[in-house]
N, C-alpha and C positions, 0 to 999 in steps of 0.2 A: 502521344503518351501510350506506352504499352499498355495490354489488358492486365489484371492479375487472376489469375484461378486458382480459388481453391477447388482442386480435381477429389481427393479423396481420403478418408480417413485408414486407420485397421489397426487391430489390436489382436492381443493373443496372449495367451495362460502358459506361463513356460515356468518348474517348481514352483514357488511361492508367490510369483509376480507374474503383474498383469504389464505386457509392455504394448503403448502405445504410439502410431506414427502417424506423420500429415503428410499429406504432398500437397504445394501449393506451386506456382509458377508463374513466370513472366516473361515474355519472349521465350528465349532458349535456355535461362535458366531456370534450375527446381532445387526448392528447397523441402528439405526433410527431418524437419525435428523429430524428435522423439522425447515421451514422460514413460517414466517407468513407475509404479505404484507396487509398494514392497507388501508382502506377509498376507497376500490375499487371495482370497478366491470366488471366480464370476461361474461359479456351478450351479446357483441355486437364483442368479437372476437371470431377469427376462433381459430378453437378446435387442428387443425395439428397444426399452428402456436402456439402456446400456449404450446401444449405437446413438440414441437423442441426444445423451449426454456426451458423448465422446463428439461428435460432431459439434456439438457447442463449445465444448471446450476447443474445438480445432477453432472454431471463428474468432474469439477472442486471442488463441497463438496465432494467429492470420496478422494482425497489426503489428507485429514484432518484425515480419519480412513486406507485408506491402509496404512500409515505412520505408525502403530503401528507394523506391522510384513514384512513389504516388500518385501510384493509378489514380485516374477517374474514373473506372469501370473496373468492377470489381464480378466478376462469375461463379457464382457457388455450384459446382458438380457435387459437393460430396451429400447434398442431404437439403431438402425440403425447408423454405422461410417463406410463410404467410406477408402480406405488404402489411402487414399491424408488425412483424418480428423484424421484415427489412429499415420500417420506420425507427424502430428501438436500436437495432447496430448503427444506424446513420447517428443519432443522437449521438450515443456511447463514441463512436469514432470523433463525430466535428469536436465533442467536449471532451473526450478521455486522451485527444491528440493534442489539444490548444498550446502546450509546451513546443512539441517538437514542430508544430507552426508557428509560430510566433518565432524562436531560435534559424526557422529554416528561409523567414520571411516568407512561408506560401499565403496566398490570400485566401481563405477557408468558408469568405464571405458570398463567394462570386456565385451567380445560380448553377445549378447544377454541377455544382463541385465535386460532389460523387456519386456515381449510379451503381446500386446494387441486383443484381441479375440472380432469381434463382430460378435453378432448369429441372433440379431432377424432383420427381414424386416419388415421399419415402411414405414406411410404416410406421413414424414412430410413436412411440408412446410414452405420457406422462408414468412415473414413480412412484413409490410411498414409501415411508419410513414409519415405525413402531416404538415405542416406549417413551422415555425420556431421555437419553441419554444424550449428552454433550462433547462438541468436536469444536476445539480451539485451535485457531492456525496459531502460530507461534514464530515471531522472529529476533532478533538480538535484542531488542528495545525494552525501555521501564513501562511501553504502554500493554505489550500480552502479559509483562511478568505480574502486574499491576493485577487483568483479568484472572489470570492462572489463582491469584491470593483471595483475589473474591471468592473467587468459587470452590476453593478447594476443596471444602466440607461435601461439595455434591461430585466430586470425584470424577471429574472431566478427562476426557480423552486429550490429550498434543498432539499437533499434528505440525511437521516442518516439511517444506519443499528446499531441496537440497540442503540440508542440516550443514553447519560447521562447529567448529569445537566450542563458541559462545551456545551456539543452541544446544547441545548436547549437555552441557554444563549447566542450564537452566533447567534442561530436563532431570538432572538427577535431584537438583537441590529442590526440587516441585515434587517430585516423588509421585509422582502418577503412576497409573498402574497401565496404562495403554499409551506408546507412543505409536504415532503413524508418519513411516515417511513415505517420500515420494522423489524421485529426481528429474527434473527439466533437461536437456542439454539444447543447446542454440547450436541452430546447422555451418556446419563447417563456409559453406558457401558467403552466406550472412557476412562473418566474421571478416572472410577477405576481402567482401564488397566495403566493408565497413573501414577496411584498413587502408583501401584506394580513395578513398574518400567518398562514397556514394552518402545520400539522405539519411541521417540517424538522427537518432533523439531517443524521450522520454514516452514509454507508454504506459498505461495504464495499469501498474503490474497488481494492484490490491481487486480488481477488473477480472484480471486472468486468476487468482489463488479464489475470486468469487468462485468461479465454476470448479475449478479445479474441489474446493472442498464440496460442492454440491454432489459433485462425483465421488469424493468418498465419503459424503454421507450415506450416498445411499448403499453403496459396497459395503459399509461397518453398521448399519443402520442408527443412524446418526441424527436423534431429531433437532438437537439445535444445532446451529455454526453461531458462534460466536466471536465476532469481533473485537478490536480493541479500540476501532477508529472513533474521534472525540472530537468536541465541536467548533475545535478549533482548525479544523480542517476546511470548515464552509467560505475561508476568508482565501480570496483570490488575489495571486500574486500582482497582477496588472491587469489594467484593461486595453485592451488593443482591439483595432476595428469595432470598437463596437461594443466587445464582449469578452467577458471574465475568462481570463484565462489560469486557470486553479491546475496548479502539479499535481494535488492532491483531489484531483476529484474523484476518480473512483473510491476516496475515501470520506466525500460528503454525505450529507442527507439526502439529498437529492439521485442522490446514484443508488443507495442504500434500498428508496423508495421504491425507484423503476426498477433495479432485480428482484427488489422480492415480489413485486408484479411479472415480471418476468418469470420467474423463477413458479408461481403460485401457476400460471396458465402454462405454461410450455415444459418444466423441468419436473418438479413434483410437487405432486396434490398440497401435503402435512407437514411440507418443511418449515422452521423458525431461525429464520434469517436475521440477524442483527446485533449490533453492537452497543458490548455494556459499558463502554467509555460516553456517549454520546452524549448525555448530563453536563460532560465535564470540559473546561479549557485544560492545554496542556501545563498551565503553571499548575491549579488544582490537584492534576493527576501527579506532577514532582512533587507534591507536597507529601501525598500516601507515597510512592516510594521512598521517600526518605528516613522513613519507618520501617524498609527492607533490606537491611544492612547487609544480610547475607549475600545479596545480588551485584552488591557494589563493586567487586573486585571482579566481574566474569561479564556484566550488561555492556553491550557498544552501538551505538545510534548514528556512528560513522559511515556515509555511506561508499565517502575514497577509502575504508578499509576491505572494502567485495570489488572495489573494480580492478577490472583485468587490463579493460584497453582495448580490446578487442581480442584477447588473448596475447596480446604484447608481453606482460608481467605479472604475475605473481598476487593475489590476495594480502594484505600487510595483517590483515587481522587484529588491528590496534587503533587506537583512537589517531587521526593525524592532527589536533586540533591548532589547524588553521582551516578550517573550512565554516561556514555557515552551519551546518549543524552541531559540530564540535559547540561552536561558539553558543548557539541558543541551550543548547544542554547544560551547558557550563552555568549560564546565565539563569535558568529555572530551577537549576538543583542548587546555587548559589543562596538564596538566602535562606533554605532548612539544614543546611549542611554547613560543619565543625570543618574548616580548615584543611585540618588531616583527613578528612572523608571526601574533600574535594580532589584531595592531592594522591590519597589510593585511586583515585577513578581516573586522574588524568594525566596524572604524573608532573603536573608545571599549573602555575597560573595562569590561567587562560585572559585573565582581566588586568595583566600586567603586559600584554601581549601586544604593541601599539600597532603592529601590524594589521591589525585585525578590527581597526576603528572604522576603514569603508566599511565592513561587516555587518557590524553593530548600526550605522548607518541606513544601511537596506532593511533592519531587522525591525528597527524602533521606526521608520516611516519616513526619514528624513531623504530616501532616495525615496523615486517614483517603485522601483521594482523589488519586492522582496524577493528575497535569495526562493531560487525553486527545487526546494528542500522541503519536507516534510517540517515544519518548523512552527510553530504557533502565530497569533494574530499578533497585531503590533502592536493593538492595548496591551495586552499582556505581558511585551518586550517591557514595554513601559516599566508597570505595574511592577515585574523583578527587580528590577533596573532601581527603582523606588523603594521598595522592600530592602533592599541590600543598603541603600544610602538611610534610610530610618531604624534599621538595626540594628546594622554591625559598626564596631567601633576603626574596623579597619576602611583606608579610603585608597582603593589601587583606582590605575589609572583608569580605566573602564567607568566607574565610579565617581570619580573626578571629573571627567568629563558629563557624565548625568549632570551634578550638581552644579557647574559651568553652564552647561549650555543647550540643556533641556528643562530641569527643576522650574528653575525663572517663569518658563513660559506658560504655564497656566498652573492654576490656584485649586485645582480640583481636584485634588491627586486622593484624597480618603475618598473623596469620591468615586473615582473610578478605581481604588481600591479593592472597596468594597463592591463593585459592579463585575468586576474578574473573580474576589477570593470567595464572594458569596452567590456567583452564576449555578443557575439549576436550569437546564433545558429541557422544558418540555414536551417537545419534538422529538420524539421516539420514539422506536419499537418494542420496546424491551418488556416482555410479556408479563402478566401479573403473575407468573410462576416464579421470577425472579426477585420482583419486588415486596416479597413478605419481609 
């Protein structure tokens, strides 16, 4: 198996933008993304601080392209990792990759599955950031719109990586007075390996917006990051070899945990790292947006509405709802929502849908593997699922089927009811600034 290298970073201040490049490689080929970060300027920071972070942020876009041949030997030339920082990317890789092992069948168990090599000695240095101010990543979804509402009285910064017309449209209705963007592009190279069929999969994309907002925190001096991730993310799709393999784990607690240790010794000193969803399951958090009518006609949590294919086709920018998260959406906003507010958001009923009973299947626990989607725990399929049958007087098919051939099966159901609509998690970070 080839080596991969990442060889080296750079960056540069051209009008408004800071545009940034990687070079990574493997045999005879090189790949070369580039992020560009709009409406800024690196005049007044330090140059070690700036290259620490830009090199971090390359290690983290490093798993987007070593995921094409996966290496066992991985060579970092661009920049300096202590064996405590090489320990923490091994971590982050075996667990932020467990999707696209598991889909690729590689064994991730075996010893020495991957050796990380670093060569070169840098200068760099840790950050700081100043006052109070607030930097929210922001994507299509009811879970940042959700943040954005909490907080609005403290008049937080948005920040989107590659904005489309849903984000943009959230932005105006949020009415902030700072957006921040930024653009990613995936190397041309990638794409064709991608399209012959080389190794692809799921990486850790909430992993990489980590650093990426760490980075413009400190560019805009930014002392919170704010996420939206909730605690229904801690619930792993399967277990295989051994061990949890969660789509969602760079949006656990546990990941949560280890960046902002990370982030506290190696990035900057006074950052506050964390997410103010993490209290919450995702039925809870539909329950407040359903309260946010203005949002209804412009939110989308599709995630076949951004894929491309490889660059094959076109963004559709619309709900497809025949996919696993269409269907869990449908299924959580379903019993706080009027019919017609189901029907502005998705345009059909999605619980009339019979296509879409394997679905529901994977969703409520009746398959071994839940759909690997950003999707909630499968008590909580439940629990909607049950909410809709004890509420509403309509009975579509979706609904029918609960009442057939789940209801029956156990006697507990106010029970765990009440165990999902009244969860409060203790487990988090979210500073006593916020919880007045």
């Amino acid at each position: 198996m080839k080596t991969f290298y990442y060889k080296k970073y750079s960056y540069f201040e051209k009008g408004k933008n800071l545009y940034i490049s990687f070079l990574f490689s493997v045999g005879d080929i090189e790949f070369n993304p580039k992020v560009v970060i709009k409406n800024v300027s690196i005049k007044r920071k330090k140059k070690e601080v700036l290259d620490n972070l830009i090199f971090n942020l390359g290690m983290i876009e490093m798993f987007s392209y070593w995921k094409a041949n996966c290496s066992s030997k991985i060579i970092v030339e661009a920049g300096e990792l202590s064996k405590k920082q090489i320990s923490w990317w091994k971590k982050l890789l075996i667990n932020g990759m467990g999707q696209y092992f598991y889909e690729n069948k590689i064994d991730f168990t075996v010893p020495n599955f991957i050796e990380i090599i670093s060569k070169e000695k840098s200068s760099f240095k840790k950050g700081k950031v100043s006052g109070k101010k607030i930097l929210i990543p922001v994507g299509g979804g009811k879970d940042s719109i959700v943040t954005i509402g909490m907080l609005k009285k403290m008049k937080p910064s948005l920040f989107s990586l590659n904005p489309d017309k849903v984000t943009k449209k959230i932005f105006k209705i949020s009415g902030s007075n700072e957006i921040i963007f930024a653009e990613r592009k995936i190397e041309r190279n990638l794409l064709e390996m991608n399209r012959k069929g080389c190794l692809n999969g799921h990486t850790p994309f909430v992993a990489y917006l980590s650093f990426l907002t760490v980075l413009i925190s400190y560019l805009f001096n930014k002392k919170y990051i704010i996420f939206s991730n909730e605690d229904s993310a801690n619930e792993e799709n399967v277990i295989w070899h051994g061990k949890k393999i969660n789509h969602q784990y760079s949006k656990t607690y546990e990941f949560e945990k280890d960046f902002r240790s990370y982030c506290s010794n190696y990035l900057i000193d006074n950052l506050e790292y964390f997410s103010s969803l993490r209290l919450l399951y995702e039925l809870q958090i539909a329950m407040i947006f359903s309260h946010m009518k203005e949002y209804f006609p412009i939110f989308l949590s599709c995630n076949e509405a951004n894929k491309t294919n490889s660059g094959l086709k076109k963004k559709t920018g619309r709900w497809c709802n025949n996919c696993s998260k269409c269907l869990f959406a449908y299924l959580i906003l379903y019993p706080f929502l009027k019919e017609k507010d189901l029907y502005l958001i998705f345009k059909e009923d999605l619980f009339e849908k019979k296509n879409l009973l394997p679905i529901l299947k994977e969703l409520t626990g009746e398959k071994e593997v839940k759909p690997f989607e950003c999707v909630g725990t499968r008590k909580e399929v439940l629990v909607a699922l049950y909410l809709g049958y004890k509420n509403k007087k309509e009975r579509p098919f979706m609904i029918k089927y609960f009442e057939k051939n789940i209801l029956p099966k156990r006697n507990d159901w106010e029970k765990i009811l009440s165990e999902v609509t009244d969860h409060w998690n203790t487990k988090n970070f979210i500073p006593k600034y916020f919880k007045v």
